[in-house]
NUTI-72543 format. One record per residue (C-alpha): residue in three letters; x, y, z. Coordinates in steps of 0.2 Angstrom, whole numbers, padded with zeros to 4 digits, always signed. Example, Ala and Ser with C-alpha at 12.3 -4.5 7.8 and 13.67 -1.06 7.14 Angstrom:
REM residues 2
Ala+0062-0022+0039/Ser+0068-0005+0036/
This chain:
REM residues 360
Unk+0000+0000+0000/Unk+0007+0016-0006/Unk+0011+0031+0007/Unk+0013+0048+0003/Unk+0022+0061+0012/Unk+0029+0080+0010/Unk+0010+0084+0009/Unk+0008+0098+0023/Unk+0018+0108+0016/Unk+0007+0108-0002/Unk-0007+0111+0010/Unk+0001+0127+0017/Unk+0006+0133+0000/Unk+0001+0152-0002/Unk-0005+0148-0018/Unk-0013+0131-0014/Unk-0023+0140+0000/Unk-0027+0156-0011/Unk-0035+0142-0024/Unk-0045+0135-0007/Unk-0050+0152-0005/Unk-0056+0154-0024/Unk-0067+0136-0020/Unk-0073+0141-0001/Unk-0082+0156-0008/Unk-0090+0149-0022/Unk-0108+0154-0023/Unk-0108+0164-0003/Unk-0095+0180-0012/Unk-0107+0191-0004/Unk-0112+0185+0013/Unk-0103+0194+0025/Unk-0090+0184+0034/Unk-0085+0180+0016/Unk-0083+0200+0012/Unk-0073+0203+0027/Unk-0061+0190+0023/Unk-0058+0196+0006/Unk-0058+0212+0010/Unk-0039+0211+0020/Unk-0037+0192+0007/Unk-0018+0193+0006/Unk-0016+0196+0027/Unk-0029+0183+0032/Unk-0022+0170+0020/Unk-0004+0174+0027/Unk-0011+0173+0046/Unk-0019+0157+0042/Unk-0002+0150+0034/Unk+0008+0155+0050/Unk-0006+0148+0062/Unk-0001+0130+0052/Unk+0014+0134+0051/Unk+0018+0136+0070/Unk+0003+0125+0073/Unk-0006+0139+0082/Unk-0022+0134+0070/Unk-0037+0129+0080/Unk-0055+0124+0072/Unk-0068+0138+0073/Unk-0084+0136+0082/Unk-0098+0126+0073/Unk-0114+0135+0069/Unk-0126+0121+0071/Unk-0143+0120+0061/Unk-0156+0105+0057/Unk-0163+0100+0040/Unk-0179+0089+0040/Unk-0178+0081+0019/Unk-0177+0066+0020/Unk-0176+0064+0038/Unk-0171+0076+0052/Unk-0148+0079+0050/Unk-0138+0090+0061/Unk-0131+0101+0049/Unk-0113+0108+0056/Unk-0104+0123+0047/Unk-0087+0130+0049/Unk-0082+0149+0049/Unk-0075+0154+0033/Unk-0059+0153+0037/Unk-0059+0135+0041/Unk-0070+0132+0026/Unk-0052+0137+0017/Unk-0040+0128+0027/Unk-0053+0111+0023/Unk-0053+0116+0008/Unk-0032+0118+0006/Unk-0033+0098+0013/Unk-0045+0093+0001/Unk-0036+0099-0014/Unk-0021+0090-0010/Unk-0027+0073-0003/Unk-0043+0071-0013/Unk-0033+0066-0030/Unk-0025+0055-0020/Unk-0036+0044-0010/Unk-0046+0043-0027/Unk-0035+0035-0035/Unk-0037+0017-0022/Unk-0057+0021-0024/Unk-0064+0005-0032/Unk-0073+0010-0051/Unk-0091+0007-0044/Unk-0089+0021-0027/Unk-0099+0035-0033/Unk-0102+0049-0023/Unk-0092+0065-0021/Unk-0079+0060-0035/Unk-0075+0069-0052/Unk-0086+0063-0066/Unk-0096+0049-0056/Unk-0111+0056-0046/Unk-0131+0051-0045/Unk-0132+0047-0063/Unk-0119+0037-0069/Unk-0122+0027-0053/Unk-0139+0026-0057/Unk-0135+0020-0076/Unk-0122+0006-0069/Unk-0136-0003-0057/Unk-0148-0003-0070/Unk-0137-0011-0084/Unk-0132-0024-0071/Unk-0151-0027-0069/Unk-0152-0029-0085/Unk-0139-0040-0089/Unk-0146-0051-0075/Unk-0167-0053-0078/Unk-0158-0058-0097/Unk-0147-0070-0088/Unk-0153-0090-0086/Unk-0159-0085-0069/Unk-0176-0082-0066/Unk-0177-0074-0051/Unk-0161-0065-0047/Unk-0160-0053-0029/Unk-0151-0039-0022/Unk-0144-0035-0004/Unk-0148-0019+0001/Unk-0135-0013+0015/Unk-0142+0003+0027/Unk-0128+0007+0039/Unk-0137+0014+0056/Unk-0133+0034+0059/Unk-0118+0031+0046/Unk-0108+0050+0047/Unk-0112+0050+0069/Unk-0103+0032+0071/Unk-0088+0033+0062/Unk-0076+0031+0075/Unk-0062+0042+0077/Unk-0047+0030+0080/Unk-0052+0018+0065/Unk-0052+0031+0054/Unk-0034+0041+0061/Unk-0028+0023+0059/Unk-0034+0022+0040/Unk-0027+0041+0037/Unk-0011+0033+0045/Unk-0008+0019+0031/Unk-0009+0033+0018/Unk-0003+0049+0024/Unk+0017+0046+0031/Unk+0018+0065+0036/Unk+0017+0069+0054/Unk+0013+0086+0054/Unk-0002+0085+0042/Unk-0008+0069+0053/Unk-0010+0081+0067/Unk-0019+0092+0057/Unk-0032+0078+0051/Unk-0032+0074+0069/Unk-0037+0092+0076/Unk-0052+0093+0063/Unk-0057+0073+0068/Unk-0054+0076+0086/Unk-0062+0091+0088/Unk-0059+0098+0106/Unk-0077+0109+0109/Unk-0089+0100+0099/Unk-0095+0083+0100/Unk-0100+0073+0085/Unk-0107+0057+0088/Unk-0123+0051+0094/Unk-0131+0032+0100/Unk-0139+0021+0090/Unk-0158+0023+0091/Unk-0171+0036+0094/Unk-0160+0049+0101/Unk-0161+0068+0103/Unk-0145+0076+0092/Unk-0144+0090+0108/Unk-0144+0078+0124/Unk-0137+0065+0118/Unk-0118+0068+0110/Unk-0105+0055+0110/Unk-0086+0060+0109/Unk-0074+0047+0101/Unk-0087+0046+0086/Unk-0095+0056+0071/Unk-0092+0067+0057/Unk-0099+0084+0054/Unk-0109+0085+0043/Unk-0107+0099+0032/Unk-0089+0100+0031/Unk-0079+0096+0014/Unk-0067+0084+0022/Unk-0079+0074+0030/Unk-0087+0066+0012/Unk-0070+0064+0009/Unk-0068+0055+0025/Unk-0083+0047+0025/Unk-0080+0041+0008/Unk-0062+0035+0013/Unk-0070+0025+0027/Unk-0081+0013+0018/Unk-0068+0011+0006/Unk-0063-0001+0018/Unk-0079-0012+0013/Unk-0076-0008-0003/Unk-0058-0016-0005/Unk-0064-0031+0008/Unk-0080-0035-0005/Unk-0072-0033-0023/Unk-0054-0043-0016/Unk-0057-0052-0002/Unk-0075-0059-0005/Unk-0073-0057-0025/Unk-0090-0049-0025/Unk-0092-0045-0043/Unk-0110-0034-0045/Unk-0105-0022-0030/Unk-0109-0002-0029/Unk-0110+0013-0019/Unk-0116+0031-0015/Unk-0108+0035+0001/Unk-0115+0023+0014/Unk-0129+0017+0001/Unk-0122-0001-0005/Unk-0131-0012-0017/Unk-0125-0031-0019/Unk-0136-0042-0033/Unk-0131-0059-0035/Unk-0143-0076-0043/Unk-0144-0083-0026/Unk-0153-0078-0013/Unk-0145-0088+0000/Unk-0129-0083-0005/Unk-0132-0063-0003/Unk-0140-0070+0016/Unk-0120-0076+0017/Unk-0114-0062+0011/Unk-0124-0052+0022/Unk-0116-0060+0038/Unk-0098-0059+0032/Unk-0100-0040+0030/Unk-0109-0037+0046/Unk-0096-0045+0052/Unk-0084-0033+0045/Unk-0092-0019+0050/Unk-0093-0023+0067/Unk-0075-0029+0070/Unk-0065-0019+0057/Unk-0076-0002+0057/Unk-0086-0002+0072/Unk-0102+0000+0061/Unk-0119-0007+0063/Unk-0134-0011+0052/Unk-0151-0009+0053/Unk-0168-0014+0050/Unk-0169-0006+0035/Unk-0155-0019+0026/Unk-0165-0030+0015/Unk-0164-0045+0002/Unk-0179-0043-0011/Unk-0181-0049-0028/Unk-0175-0038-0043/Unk-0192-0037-0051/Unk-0198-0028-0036/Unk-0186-0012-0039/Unk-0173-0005-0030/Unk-0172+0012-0022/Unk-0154+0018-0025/Unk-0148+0038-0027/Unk-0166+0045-0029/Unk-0175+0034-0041/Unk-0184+0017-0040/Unk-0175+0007-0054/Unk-0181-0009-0064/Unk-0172-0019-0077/Unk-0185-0008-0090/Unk-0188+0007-0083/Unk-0183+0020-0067/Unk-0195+0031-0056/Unk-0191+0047-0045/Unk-0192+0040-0026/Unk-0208+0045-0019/Unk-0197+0055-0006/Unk-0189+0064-0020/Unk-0203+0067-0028/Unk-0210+0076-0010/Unk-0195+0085-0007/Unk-0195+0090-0022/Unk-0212+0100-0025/Unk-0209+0106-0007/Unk-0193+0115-0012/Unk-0201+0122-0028/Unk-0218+0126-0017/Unk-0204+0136-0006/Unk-0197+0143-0021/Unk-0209+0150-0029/Unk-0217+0159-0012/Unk-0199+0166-0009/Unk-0199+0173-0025/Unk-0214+0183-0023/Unk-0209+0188-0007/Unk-0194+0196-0017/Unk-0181+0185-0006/Unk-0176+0177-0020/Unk-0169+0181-0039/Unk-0177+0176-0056/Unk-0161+0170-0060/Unk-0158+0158-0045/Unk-0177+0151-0046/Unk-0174+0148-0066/Unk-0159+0138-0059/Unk-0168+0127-0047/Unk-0182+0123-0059/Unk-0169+0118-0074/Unk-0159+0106-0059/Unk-0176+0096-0056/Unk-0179+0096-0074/Unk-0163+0089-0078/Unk-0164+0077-0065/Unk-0181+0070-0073/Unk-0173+0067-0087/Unk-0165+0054-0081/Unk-0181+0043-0075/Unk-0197+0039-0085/Unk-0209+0054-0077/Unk-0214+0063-0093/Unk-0232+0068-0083/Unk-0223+0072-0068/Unk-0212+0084-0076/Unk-0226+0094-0087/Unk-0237+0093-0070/Unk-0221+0101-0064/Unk-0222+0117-0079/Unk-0239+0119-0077/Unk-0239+0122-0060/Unk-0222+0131-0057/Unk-0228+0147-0063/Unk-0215+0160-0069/Unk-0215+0173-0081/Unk-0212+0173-0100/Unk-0194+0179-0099/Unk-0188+0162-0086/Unk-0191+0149-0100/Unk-0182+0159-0112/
């Protein structure tokens, strides 16, 4: 397994964090802790590069919010500042670690994403209801409170196997470990407020921890396509989809990687993880998908019309531009375009009301 060191100091580059600062600001230019930063760029970028340097740099406080679609997250997010320095990591170790990704990981990686994941199941699905079998399965995997139980020692250890530089280890370590705040929570029905766990958990919200997160299950991933010789393996995140002819091997299957999880990742499944026939669909990044034919999630298709309902209110409220509520329509019609819901989308332009000029 390959190691790579000299990496802190491309992290602390000037010109690596002036490019983190170009990605931090991205679409929030004119919020305000954005507009001071910039305002004095050149001093706060050298102050953040001495703080590093002389390893005075400590995480900012998190600003803490909920978001209910699909289910109630505790959204965490960093002071500009520290959106730069995650930034300044990411740049340098993301190429990296991608490079040991397996080819059917999906999510938050260049050129992969919902759709070409999406297009990969379904030709498997299709390959297999043409196969001699006549009733081939899948094993759907649903990891319990995935980003709030990754433990912080496993994945230091991980970081360790990869990254042979102290000083950008202790860095890593400072984000993962951070000192004021909390991140994990128990399994179950639990309140996010009373209930945090230290040792555990990934913000959710910050850049570093999808690639984290992502780095993580890559453990699976290696453990299932070598070490099991799975061959019709996939994922988005923590959403892994296992077909196979047999049902009673998946059932196999199923215990060796809870197994893993447990022992290797201290990761746990739920009630949700499931064994089903193909015919009946599976529900992966959005869509219901069929060897023929995909659908939008029902969920989707709520959160959806919600967001456009919000929209369309904020618009005529003035809170929004026409510009930014052309672009949100456009996202989810583009989206559609990728599942069979032709009545859904002109249900969608009929209803979603704007003036001449936004279609044009």
């Amino acid at each position: 397994m390959k190691r790579y060191s000299n990496l802190f100091s491309q992290v602390i580059d000037y010109e690596n964090l002036y490019e983190a600062y170009i990605n931090a600001k991205k679409g929030k230019r004119f919020r305000g802790e954005v507009l001071e930063f910039t305002n004095n760029l050149e001093e706060n970028l050298i102050q953040l590069q001495n703080e590093l340097i002389h390893k005075t740099y400590r995480v900012g406080r998190y600003r803490e919010f909920h978001v209910f679609e699909p289910k109630k997250r505790l959204i965490m997010a960093l002071p500009f500042r520290d959106r730069v320095v995650q930034w300044a990591i990411y740049k340098v170790l993301e190429p990296l670690f991608d490079m040991q990704f397996i080819r059917d990981s999906y999510a938050c990686r260049e050129g992969m994403g919902t759709q070409r994941a999406a297009d990969r199941l379904q030709y498997w699905m299709r390959k297999k209801d043409r196969g001699p079998c006549r009733k081939p399965y899948y094993l759907k995997l649903d990891i319990s409170k995935y980003f709030y139980r990754i433990d912080h020692d496993v994945l230091l250890n991980i970081l360790g196997r990869k990254v042979k530089d102290p000083e950008l280890m202790n860095l890593l370590e400072l984000i993962i470990k951070c000192e004021e705040t909390n991140f994990g929570v128990p399994l179950g029905d639990h309140h996010f407020e009373n209930d945090r766990l230290e040792g555990m958990g990934m913000p959710i919200g910050n850049l570093t921890s999808q690639l984290f997160a992502n780095l993580y299950l890559n453990e699976l991933d290696q453990y299932a396509k070598h070490d099991m010789r799975i061959k019709h393996y996939i994922r988005y995140m923590d959403d892994v989809t296992i077909l196979h002819d047999s049902k009673q091997e998946l059932h196999r299957i199923l215990e060796e990687i809870d197994a893993f999880l447990r022992s290797e990742l201290k990761l746990q499944l739920n009630n949700k993880t499931t064994i089903r026939p193909i015919k009946d669909g599976i529900e992966f990044v959005g869509f219901r998908i069929w060897p023929t034919h995909r659908k939008l999630k029902k969920k989707t298709v709520k959160k959806m019309n919600n967001r456009l309902k919000y929209v369309k209110k904020a618009f005529a409220r003035g809170e929004v531009s026409l510009e930014s509520i052309r672009s949100t329509l456009f996202s989810y019609l583009g989206f559609m375009e990728h599942a069979d819901c032709h009545h859904l989308k002109n249900k969608v332009l009929r209803e979603f009301v704007l003036s001449k000029d936004s279609t044009k």
